[in-house]
C-alpha positions as CSV (number, residue, x, y, z in Angstrom):
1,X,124.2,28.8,71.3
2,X,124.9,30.7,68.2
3,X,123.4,29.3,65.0
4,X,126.3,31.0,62.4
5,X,122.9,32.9,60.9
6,X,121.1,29.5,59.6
7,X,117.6,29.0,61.3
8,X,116.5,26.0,62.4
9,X,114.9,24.8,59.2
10,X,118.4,25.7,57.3
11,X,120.2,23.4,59.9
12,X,117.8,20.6,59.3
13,X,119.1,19.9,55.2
14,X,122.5,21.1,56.0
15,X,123.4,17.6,58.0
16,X,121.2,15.5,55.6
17,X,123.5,12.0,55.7
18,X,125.4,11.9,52.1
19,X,125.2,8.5,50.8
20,X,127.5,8.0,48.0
21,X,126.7,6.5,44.7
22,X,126.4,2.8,44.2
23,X,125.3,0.5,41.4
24,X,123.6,3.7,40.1
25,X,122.1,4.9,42.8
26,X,121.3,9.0,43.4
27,X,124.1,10.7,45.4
28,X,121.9,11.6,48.2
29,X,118.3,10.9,49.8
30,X,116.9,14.1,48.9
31,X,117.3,17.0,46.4
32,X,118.1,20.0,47.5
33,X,116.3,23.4,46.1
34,X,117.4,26.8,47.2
35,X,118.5,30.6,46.0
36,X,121.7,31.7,45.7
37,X,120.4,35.8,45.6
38,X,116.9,37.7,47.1
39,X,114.5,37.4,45.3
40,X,112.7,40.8,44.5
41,X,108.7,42.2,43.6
42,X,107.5,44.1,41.0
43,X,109.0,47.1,43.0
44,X,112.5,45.5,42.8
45,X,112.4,45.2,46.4
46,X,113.2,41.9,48.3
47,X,109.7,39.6,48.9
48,X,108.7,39.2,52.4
49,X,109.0,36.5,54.5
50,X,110.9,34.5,57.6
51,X,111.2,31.4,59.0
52,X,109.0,30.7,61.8
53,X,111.8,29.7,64.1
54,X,113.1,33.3,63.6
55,X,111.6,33.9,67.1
56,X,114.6,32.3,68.3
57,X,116.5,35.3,67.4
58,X,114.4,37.7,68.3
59,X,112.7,38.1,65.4
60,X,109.2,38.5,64.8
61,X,108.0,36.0,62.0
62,X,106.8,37.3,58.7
63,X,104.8,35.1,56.6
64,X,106.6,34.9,53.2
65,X,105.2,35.2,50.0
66,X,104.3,32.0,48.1
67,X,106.8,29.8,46.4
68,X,106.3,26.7,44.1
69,X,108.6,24.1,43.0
70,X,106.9,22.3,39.2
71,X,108.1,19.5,37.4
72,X,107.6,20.3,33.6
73,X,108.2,17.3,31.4
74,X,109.6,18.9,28.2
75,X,111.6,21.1,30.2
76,X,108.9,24.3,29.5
77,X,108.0,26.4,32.6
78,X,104.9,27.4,31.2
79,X,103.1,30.4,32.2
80,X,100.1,30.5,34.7
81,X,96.6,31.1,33.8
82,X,95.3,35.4,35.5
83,X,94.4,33.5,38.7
84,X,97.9,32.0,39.2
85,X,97.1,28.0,38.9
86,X,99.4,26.4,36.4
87,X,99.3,24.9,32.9
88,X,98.4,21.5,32.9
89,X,101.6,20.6,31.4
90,X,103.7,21.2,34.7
91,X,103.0,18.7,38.0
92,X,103.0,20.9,41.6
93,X,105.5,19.3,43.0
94,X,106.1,21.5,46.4
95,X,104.7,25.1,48.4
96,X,107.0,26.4,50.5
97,X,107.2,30.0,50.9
98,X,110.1,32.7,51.3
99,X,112.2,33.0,54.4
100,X,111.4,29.1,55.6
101,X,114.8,27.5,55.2
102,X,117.0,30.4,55.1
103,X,118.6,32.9,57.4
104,X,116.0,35.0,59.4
105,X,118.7,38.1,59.4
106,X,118.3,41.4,57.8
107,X,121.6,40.8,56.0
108,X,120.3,37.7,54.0
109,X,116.3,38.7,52.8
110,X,114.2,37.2,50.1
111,X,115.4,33.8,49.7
112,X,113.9,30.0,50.8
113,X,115.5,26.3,50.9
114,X,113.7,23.4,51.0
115,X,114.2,19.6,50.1
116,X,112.6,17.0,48.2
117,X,112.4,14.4,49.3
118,X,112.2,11.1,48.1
119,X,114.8,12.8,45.6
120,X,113.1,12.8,41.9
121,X,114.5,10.6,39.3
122,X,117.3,11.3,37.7
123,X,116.3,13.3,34.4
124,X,113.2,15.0,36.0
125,X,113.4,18.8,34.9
126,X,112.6,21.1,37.9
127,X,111.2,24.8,38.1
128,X,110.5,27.4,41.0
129,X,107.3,30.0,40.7
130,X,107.2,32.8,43.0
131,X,104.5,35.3,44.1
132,X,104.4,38.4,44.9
133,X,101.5,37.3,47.8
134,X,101.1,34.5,50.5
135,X,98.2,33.1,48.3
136,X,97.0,32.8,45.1
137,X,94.2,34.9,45.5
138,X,95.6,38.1,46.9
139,X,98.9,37.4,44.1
140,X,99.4,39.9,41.2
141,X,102.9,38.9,40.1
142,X,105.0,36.3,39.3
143,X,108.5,35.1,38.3
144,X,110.0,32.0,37.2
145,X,113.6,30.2,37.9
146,X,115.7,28.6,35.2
147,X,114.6,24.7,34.5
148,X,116.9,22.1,36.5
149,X,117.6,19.0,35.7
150,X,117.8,16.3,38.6
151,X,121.0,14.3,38.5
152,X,121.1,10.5,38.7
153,X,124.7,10.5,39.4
154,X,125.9,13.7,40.9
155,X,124.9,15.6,44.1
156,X,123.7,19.0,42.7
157,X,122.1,21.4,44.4
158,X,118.9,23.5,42.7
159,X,120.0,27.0,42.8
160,X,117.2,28.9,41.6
161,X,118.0,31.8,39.4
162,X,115.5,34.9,38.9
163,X,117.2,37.0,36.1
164,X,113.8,38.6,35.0
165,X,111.3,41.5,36.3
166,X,108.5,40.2,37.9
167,X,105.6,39.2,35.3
168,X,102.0,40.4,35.7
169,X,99.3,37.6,36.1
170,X,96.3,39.9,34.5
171,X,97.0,41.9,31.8
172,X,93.4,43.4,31.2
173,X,92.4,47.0,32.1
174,X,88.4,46.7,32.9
175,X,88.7,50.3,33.1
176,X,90.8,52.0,30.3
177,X,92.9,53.9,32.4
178,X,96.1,52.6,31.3
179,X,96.5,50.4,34.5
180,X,96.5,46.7,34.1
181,X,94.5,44.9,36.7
182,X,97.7,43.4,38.3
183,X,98.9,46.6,38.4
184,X,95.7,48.0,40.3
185,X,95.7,45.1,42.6
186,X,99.8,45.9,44.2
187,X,98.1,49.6,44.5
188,X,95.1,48.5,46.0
189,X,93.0,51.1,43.3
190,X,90.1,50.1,42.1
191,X,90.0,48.6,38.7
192,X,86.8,50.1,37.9
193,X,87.4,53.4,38.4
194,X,89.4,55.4,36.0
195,X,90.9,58.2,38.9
196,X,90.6,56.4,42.1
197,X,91.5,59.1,43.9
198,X,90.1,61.7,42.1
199,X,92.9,64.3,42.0
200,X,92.8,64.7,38.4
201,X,95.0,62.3,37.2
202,X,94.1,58.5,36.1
203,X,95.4,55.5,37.8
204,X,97.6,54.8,34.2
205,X,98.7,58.7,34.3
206,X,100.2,58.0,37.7
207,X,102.1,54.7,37.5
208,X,104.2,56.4,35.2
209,X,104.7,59.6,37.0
210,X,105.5,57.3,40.2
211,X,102.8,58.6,42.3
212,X,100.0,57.0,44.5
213,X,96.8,56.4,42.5
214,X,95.2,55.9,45.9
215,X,96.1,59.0,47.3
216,X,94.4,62.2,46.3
217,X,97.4,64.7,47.2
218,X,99.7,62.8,45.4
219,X,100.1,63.5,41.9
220,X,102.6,64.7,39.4
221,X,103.4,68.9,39.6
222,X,105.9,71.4,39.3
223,X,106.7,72.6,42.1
224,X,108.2,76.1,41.6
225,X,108.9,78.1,38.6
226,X,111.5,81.1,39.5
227,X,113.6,83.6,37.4
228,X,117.2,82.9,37.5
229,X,119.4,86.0,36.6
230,X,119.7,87.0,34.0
231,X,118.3,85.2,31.4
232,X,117.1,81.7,33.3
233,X,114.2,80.3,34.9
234,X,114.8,77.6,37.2
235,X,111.9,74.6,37.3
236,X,111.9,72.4,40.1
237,X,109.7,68.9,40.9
238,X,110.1,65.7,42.7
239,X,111.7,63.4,40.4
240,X,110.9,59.5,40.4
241,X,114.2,56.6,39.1
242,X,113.8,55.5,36.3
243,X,111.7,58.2,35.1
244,X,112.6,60.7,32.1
245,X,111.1,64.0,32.4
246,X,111.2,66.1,28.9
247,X,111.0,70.1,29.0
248,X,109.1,71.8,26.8
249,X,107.7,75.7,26.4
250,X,105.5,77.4,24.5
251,X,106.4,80.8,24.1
252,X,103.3,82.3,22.4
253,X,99.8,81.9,24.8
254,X,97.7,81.4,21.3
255,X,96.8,77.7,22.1
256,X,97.7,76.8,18.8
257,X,101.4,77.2,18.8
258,X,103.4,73.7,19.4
259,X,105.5,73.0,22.3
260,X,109.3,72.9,21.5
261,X,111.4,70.4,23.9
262,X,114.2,72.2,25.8
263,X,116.0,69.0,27.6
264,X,115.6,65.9,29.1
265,X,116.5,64.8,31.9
266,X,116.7,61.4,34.3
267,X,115.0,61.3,37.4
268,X,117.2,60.4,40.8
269,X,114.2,60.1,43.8
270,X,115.0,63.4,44.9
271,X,113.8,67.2,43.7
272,X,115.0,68.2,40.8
273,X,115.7,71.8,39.7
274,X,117.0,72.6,36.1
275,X,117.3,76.0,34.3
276,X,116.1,76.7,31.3
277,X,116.3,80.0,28.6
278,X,113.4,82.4,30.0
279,X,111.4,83.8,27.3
280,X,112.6,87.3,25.3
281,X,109.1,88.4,25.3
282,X,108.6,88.5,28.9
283,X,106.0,85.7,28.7
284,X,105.2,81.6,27.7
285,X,104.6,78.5,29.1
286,X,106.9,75.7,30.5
287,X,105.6,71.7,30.8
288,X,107.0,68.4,31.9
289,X,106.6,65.5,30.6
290,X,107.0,61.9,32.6
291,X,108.0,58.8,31.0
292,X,109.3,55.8,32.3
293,X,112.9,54.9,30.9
294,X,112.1,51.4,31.2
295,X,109.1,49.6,30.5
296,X,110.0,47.0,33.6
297,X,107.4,48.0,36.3
């Protein structure tokens, strides 16, 4: 039997009985909530997760990362507290989690349906929280969905949007390495130490550099520095997206002398190698700087 790419929990609210609307009442039993596009972490890759009965298709199951549907009555989604529980203005109205509901394929990650059911009152303004986690506790990051409003009289279903980076959840830095604590917890460094992996660099240092704060031969270098005839040296490092690295020199080895910036250039993932003017007195020094072109990880 082929199941057109729904899994079983998909097929189950797709042939929910339509009951039309009579005397006022709602357009259907139940209210349907879903997400029209993957949903991605604080990387900007898709969350995790598929539906249990993805076994069917030879699939292993994934446990998907938490998802929560709120009723706010002022039509708010207000933030979470660090831990991830909600303001007591918005009601929990459902936990469901990514992958149960949708398609288990490759083709279609990052996304949940789910119903409610008996379908809230027409008028009641809807929300959907995800996590970057299974659970609360182990969750960093967050995002929230546009606020819906239920429909007494038409049959609508809740599309979730996620326009918006993922949020962090703790914003402190025990440490004063430049790392928020959210940050430190999707690294797994420790947020008490400033250099978790001692290699010279702190945690902070290497977010921005897009290296691994928990690995000690990872860090930010350049990796060769050769002449170029007949006037050129060519620099070369592996470059990080959305990073901007700036090229400076020095050409006097006083230590007091200030760096002038040669170029900039964008990062693409892959080694860069740029040229730049070689020094007419045989002698200087060349630095990179690493910035992040935007503040959204």
């Amino acid at each position: 039997i082929k199941w057109a790419g729904c899994s079983l929990s998909a097929l189950a609210w797709l042939q929910l009985p339509v009951i039309q609307s009579h005397a006022g009442l709602p357009p259907v039993v139940s209210q349907v909530v879903s997400v029209s596009a993957p949903i991605l972490d604080e990387y900007h890759q898709p969350l995790p997760g598929t539906d249990p009965s993805s076994e069917l298709f030879g699939i292993a199951p994934v446990e998907g990362t938490l998802v929560q549907i709120y009723q706010t009555a002022d039509g708010v989604a207000y933030p979470p507290d660090m831990l991830g529980n909600p303001d007591p203005r918005t009601l929990l109205v459902k936990e469901t989690r990514i992958g149960i509901g949708a398609s288990p394929l490759e083709s279609a990650p990052a996304k949940f349906g789910c119903i409610l059911s008996p379908r809230p009152d027409g008028g009641t303004r809807l929300f959907v929280r995800v996590f970057n986690a299974s659970s609360l506790g182990s969750a960093s990051f967050y995002k929230d969905s546009q606020v819906f409003t239920v429909s007494a009289t038409e049959n609508d279903v809740f599309l979730a949007e996620f326009d918006t980076d993922m949020i962090p959840l703790d914003l402190s830095d025990e440490d004063g390495d430049g790392l928020i604590r959210s940050w430190e917890i999707s690294y797994g460094s420790d947020p008490t130490v400033v250099d978790t992996d001692a290699d010279g660099f702190t945690d902070g240092e290497e977010r921005v550099a897009g290296t691994d704060p928990v690995e000690e031969s990872s860090y930010f270098i350049i990796a060769d520095l050769l002449p170029s005839p007949p006037d050129q040296i060519a620099l070369s490092w592996l470059s990080e997206s959305n990073r901007t690295y700036t090229i400076e020199c020095q050409p006097l080895l006083d230590g007091e002398s200030s760096y002038t910036v040669v170029d900039a250039v964008s990062g693409t993932g892959d080694v860069l190698q740029h040229l730049v003017p070689a020094f007419t007195n045989g002698h200087g020094i060349y630095r990179v700087r690493v910035s992040i072109t935007e503040e959204s990880e």
